[in-house]
TORKOL-4160 file (C-alpha; in steps of 0.2 Angstrom, whole numbers, padded with zeros to 4 digits, m for minus):
278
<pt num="1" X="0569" Y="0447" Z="0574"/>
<pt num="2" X="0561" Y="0453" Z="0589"/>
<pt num="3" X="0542" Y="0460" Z="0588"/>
<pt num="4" X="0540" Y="0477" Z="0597"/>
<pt num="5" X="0530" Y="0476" Z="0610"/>
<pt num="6" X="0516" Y="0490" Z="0617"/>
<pt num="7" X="0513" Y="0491" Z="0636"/>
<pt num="8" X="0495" Y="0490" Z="0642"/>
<pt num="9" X="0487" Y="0497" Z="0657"/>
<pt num="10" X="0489" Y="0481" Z="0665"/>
<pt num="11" X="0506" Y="0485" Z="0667"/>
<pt num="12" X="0509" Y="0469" Z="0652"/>
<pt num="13" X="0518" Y="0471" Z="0637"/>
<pt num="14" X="0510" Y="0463" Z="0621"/>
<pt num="15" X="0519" Y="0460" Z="0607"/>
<pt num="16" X="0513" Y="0471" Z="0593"/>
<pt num="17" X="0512" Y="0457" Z="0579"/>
<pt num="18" X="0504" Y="0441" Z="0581"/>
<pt num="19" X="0497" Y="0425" Z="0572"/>
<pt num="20" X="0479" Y="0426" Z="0570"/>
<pt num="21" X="0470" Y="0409" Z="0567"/>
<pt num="22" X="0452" Y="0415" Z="0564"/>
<pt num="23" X="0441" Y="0402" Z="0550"/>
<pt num="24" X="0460" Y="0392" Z="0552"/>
<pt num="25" X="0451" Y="0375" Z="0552"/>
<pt num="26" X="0453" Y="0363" Z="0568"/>
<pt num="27" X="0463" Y="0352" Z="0560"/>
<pt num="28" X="0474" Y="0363" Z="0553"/>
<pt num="29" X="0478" Y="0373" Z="0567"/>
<pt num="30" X="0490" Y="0362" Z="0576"/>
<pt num="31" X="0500" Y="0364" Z="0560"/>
<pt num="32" X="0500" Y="0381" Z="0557"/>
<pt num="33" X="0503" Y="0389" Z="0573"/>
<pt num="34" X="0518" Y="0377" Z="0575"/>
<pt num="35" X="0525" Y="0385" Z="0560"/>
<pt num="36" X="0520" Y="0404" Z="0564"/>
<pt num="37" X="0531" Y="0401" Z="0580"/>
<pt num="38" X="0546" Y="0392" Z="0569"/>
<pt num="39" X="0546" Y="0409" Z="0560"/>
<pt num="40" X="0545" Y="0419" Z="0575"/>
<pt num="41" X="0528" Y="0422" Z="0581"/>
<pt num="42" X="0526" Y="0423" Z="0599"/>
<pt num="43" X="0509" Y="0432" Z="0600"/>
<pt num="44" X="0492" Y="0421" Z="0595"/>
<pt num="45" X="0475" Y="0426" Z="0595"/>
<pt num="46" X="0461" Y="0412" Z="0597"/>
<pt num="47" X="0442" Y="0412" Z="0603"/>
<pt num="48" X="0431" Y="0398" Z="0608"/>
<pt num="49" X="0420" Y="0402" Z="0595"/>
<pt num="50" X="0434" Y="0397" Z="0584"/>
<pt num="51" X="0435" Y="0380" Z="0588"/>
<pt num="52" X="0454" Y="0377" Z="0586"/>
<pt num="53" X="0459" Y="0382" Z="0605"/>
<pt num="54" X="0466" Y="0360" Z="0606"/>
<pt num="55" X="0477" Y="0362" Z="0589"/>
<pt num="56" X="0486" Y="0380" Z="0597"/>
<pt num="57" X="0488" Y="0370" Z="0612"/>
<pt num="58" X="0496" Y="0357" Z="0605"/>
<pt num="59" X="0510" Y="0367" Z="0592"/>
<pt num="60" X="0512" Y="0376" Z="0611"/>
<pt num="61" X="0515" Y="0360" Z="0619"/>
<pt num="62" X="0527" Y="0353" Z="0604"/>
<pt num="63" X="0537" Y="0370" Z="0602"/>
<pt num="64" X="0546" Y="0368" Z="0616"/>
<pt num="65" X="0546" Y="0387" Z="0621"/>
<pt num="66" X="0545" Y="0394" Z="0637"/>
<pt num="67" X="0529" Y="0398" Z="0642"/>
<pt num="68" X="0534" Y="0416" Z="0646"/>
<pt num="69" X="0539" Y="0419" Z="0630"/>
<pt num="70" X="0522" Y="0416" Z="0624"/>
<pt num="71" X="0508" Y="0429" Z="0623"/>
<pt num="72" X="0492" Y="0420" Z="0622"/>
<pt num="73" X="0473" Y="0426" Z="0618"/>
<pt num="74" X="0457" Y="0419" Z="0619"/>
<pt num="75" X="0440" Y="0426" Z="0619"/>
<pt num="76" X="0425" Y="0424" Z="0627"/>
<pt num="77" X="0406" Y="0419" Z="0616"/>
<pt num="78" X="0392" Y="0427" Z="0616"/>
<pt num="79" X="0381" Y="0414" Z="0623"/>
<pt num="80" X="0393" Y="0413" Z="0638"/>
<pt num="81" X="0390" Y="0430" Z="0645"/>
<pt num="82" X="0376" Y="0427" Z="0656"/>
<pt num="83" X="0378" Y="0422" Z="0675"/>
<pt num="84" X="0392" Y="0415" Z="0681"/>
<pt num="85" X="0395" Y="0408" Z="0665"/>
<pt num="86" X="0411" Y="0416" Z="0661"/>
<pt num="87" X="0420" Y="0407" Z="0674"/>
<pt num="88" X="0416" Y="0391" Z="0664"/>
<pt num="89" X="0420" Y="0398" Z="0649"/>
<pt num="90" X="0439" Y="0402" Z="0654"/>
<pt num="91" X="0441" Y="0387" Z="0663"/>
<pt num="92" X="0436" Y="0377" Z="0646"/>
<pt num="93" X="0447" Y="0387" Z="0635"/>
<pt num="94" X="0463" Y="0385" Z="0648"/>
<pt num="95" X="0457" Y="0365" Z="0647"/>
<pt num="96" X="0457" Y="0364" Z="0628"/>
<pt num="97" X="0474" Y="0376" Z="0626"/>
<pt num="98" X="0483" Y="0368" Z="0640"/>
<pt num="99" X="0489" Y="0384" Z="0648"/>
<pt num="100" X="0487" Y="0387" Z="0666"/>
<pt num="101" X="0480" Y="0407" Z="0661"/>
<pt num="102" X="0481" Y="0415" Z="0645"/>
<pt num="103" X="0489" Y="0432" Z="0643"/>
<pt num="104" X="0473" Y="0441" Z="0638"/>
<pt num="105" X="0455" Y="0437" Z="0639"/>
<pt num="106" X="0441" Y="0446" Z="0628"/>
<pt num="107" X="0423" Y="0447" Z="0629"/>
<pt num="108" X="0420" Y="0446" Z="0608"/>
<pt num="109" X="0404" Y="0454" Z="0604"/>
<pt num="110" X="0394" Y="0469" Z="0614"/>
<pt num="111" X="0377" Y="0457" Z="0609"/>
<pt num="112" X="0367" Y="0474" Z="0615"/>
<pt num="113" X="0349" Y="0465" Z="0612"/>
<pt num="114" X="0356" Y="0453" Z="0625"/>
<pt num="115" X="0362" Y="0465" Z="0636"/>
<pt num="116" X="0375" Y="0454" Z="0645"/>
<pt num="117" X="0391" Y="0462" Z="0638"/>
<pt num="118" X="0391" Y="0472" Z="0658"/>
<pt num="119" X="0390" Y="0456" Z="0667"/>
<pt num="120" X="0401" Y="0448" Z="0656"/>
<pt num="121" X="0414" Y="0463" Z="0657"/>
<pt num="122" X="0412" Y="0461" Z="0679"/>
<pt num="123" X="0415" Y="0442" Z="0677"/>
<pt num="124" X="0431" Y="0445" Z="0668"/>
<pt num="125" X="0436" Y="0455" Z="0680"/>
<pt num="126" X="0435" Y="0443" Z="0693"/>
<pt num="127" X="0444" Y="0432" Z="0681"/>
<pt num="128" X="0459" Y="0441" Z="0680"/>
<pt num="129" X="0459" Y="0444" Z="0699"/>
<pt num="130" X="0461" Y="0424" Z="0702"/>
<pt num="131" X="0474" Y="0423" Z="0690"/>
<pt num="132" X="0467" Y="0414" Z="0673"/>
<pt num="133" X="0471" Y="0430" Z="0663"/>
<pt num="134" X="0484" Y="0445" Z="0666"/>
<pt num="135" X="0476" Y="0456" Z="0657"/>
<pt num="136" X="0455" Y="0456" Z="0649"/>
<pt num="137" X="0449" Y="0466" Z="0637"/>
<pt num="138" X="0435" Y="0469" Z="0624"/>
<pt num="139" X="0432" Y="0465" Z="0606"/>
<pt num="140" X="0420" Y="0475" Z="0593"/>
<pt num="141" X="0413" Y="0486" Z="0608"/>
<pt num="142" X="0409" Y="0506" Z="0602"/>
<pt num="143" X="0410" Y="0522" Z="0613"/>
<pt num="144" X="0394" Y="0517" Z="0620"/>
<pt num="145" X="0397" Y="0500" Z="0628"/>
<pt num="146" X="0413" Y="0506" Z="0631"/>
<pt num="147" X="0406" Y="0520" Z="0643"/>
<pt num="148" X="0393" Y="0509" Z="0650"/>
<pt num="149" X="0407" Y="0495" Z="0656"/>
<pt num="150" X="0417" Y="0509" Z="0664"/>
<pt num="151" X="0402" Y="0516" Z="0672"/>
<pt num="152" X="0398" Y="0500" Z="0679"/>
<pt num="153" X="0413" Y="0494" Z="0686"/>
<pt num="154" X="0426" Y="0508" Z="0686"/>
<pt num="155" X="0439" Y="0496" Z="0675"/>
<pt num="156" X="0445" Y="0500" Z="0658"/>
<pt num="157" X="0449" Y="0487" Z="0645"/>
<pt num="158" X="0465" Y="0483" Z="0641"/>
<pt num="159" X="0462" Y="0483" Z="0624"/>
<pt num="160" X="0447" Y="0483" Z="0610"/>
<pt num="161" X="0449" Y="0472" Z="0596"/>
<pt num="162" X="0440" Y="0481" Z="0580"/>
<pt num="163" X="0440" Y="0478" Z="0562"/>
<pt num="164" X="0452" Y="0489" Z="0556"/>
<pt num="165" X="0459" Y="0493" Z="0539"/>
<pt num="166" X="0461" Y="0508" Z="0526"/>
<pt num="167" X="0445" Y="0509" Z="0521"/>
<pt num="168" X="0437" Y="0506" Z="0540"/>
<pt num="169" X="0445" Y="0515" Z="0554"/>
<pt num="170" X="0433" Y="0516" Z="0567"/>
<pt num="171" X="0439" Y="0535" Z="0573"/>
<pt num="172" X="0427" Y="0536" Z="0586"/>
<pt num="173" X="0434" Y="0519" Z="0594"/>
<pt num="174" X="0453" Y="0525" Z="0592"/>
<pt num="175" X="0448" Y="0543" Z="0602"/>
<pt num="176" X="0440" Y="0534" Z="0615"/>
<pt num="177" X="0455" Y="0523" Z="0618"/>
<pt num="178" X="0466" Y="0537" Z="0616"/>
<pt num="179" X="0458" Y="0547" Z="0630"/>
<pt num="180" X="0456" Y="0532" Z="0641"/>
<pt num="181" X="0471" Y="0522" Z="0638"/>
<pt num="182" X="0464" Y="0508" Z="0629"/>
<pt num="183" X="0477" Y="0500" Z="0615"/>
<pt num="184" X="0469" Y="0496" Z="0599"/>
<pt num="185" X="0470" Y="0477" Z="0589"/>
<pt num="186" X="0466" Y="0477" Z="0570"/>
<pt num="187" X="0457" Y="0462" Z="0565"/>
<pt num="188" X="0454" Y="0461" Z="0546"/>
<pt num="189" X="0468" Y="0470" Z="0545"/>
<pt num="190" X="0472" Y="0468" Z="0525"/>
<pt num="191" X="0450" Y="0471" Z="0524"/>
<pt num="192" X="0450" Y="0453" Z="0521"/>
<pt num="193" X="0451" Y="0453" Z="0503"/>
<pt num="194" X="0434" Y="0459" Z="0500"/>
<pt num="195" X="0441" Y="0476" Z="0493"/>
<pt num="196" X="0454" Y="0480" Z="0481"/>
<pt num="197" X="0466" Y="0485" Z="0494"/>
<pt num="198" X="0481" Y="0481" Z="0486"/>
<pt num="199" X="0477" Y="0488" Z="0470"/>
<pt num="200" X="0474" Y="0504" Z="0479"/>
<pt num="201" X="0488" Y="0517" Z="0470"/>
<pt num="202" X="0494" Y="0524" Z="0488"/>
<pt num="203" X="0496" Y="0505" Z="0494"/>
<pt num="204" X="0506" Y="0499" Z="0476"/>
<pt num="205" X="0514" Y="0515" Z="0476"/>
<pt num="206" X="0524" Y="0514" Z="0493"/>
<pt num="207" X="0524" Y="0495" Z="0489"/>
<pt num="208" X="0534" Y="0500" Z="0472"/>
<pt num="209" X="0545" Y="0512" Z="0483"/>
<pt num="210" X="0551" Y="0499" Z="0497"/>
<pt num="211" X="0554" Y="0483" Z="0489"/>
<pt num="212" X="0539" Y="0476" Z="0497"/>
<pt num="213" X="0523" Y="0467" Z="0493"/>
<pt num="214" X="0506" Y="0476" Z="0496"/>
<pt num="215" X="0499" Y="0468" Z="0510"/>
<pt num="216" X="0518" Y="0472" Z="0518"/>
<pt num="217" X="0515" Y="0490" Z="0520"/>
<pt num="218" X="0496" Y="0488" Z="0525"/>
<pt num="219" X="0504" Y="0478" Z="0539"/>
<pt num="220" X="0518" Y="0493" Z="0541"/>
<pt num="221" X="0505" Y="0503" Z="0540"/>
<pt num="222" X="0494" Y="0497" Z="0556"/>
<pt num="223" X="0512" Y="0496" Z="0565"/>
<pt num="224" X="0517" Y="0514" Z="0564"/>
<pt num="225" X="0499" Y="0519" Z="0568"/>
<pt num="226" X="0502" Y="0509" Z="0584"/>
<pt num="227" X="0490" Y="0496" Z="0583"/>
<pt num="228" X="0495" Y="0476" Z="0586"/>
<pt num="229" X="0490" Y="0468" Z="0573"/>
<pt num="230" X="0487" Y="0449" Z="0567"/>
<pt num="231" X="0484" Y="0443" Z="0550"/>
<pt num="232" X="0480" Y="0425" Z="0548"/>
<pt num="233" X="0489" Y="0415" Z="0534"/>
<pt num="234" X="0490" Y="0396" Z="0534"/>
<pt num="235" X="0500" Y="0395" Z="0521"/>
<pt num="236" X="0521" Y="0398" Z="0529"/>
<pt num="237" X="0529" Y="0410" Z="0515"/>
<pt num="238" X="0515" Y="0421" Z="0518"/>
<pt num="239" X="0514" Y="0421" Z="0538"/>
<pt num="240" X="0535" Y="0425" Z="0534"/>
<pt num="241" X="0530" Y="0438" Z="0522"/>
<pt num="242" X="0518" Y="0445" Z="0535"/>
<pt num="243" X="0533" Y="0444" Z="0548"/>
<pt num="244" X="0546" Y="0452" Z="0539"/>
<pt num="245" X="0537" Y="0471" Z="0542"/>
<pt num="246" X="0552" Y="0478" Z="0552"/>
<pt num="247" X="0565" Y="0481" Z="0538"/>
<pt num="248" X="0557" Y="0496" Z="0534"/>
<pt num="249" X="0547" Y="0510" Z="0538"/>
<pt num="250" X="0533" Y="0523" Z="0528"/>
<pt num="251" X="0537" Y="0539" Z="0525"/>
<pt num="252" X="0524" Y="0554" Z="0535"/>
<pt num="253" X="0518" Y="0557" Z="0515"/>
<pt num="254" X="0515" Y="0538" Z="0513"/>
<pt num="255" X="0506" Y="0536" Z="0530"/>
<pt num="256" X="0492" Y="0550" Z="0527"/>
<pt num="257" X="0489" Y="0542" Z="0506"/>
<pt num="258" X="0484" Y="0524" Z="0517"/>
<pt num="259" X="0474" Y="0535" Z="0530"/>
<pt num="260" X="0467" Y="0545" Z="0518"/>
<pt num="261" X="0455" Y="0529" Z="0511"/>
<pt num="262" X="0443" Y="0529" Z="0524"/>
<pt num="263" X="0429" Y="0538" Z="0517"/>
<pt num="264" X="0424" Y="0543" Z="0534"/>
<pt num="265" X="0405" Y="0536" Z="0532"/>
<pt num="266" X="0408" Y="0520" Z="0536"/>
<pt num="267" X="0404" Y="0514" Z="0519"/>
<pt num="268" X="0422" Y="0504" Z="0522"/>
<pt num="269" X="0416" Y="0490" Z="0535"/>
<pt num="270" X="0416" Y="0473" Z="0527"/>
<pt num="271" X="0411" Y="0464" Z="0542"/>
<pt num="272" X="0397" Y="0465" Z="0553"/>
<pt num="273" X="0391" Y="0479" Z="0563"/>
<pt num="274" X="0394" Y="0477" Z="0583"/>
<pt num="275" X="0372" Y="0482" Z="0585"/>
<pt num="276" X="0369" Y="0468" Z="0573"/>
<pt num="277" X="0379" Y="0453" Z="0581"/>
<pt num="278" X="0366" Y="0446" Z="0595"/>
């Protein structure tokens, strides 16, 4: 099966599915990314923060696939953001993933009360520009760190990397990377199960109609929307469950039930709020 891809304004394609090992334990990582790739997986999303960037490495070292058929992301911490810091930063995360650049680098969290997420955002680019990532982009920013980055430095991200589901769709974020060529990656993409998403009659109801399982169609779901996805399974029937989203597709009807369960209040978050992460 091969995963389509959306093309950034790096002038990178990205593969619009990927492994996510977010809270995937150190020791387990090795393990379950080397089975995400044995179902087809080409596309991994890791962070520092994480804590697993040696396990990734090594299921990449052990696969035995070429490098540039590999689309590999890490993301930059908070504490990091500072100075020169950055350039630390990356060069630890290549160290630990064995990788001579990644394919896209992230600042993760705005931290406004800090105030560094500016600096941080110039440091990646010079990152990019000596060659450790191809493309950078931003995680959990809002309109206004947005704005202030461009302001600053004239350079937009490549991507932003929200929580994202039916009941949270961060509109604001999606017009602002509409009107400025940003791409749009769902983390939390099935709400991460703090929500009875599946029970939802518009999710079991086009689950029913397509032969598929629940969390299928929310995956479909974020796919025809055009945002690259990940969700993180370490169990492998469920990353080939997540995989097998291509078979298929939801109908224009279908589409607007899933989108019509964002309240628009943002009542739906089920993570934490971008002011709020210092």
């Amino acid at each position: 099966m091969t995963v389509p891809t959306v093309k950034l304004n790096s002038g990178y394609e990205i593969p619009q599915l990927g492994f996510g090992v977010f809270l995937v334990p150190p020791a387990e990582a090795e393990k379950a990314v080397s089975e995400a790739l044995e179902v087809g997986y080409r596309h991994i999303d890791t962070a520092a923060i994480y804590k697993n960037e040696e396990g990734v490495g090594a299921a990449i070292a052990k696969s035995g696939i070429p490098r540039e058929e590999l689309f590999i992301t890490t993301k930059l911490w908070n504490d990091r953001q500072s100075g020169e810091q950055p350039h630390d930063a990356i060069r630890e995360s290549l160290d630990k993933l064995g990788l001579e650049y990644v394919d896209l680098y992230l600042t993760h969290w705005p931290t406004p009360q800090r105030d560094t997420y500016s600096n941080a955002w110039q440091k990646l680019i010079e990152i990019r520009d000596a060659g450790l990532s191809r493309s950078i982009g931003v995680s959990n920013h809002l309109p206004e760190h947005l704005d202030r980055i461009v302001k600053d430095t004239g350079v937009v991200p490549a991507v932003d990397q929200i929580e994202l589901h039916p009941a949270y769709q961060q509109a604001d974020v999606l017009a602002w990377g509409e009107a400025n060529g940003m791409k749009i990656e769902s983390w939390g993409p099935l709400g991460q199960g703090k929500y009875p998403l599946f029970e939802n009659p518009a999710v079991a109801a086009a689950a029913e109609a397509h032969g598929k399982t629940p969390a299928q169609v929310v995956i479909r779901w974020h796919l025809q929307r055009g945002f690259i996805v990940f969700p993180k399974s370490v169990r492998t029937e469920r990353m080939a469950e997540n995989f097998d989203v291509f078979g298929f597709e939801l109908t224009a009807a279908e589409m607007d039930a899933i989108t019509a369960l964002d309240p628009g209040d943002g009542s739906g978050r089920v993570a934490s709020h971008p002011s709020e992460v210092n």
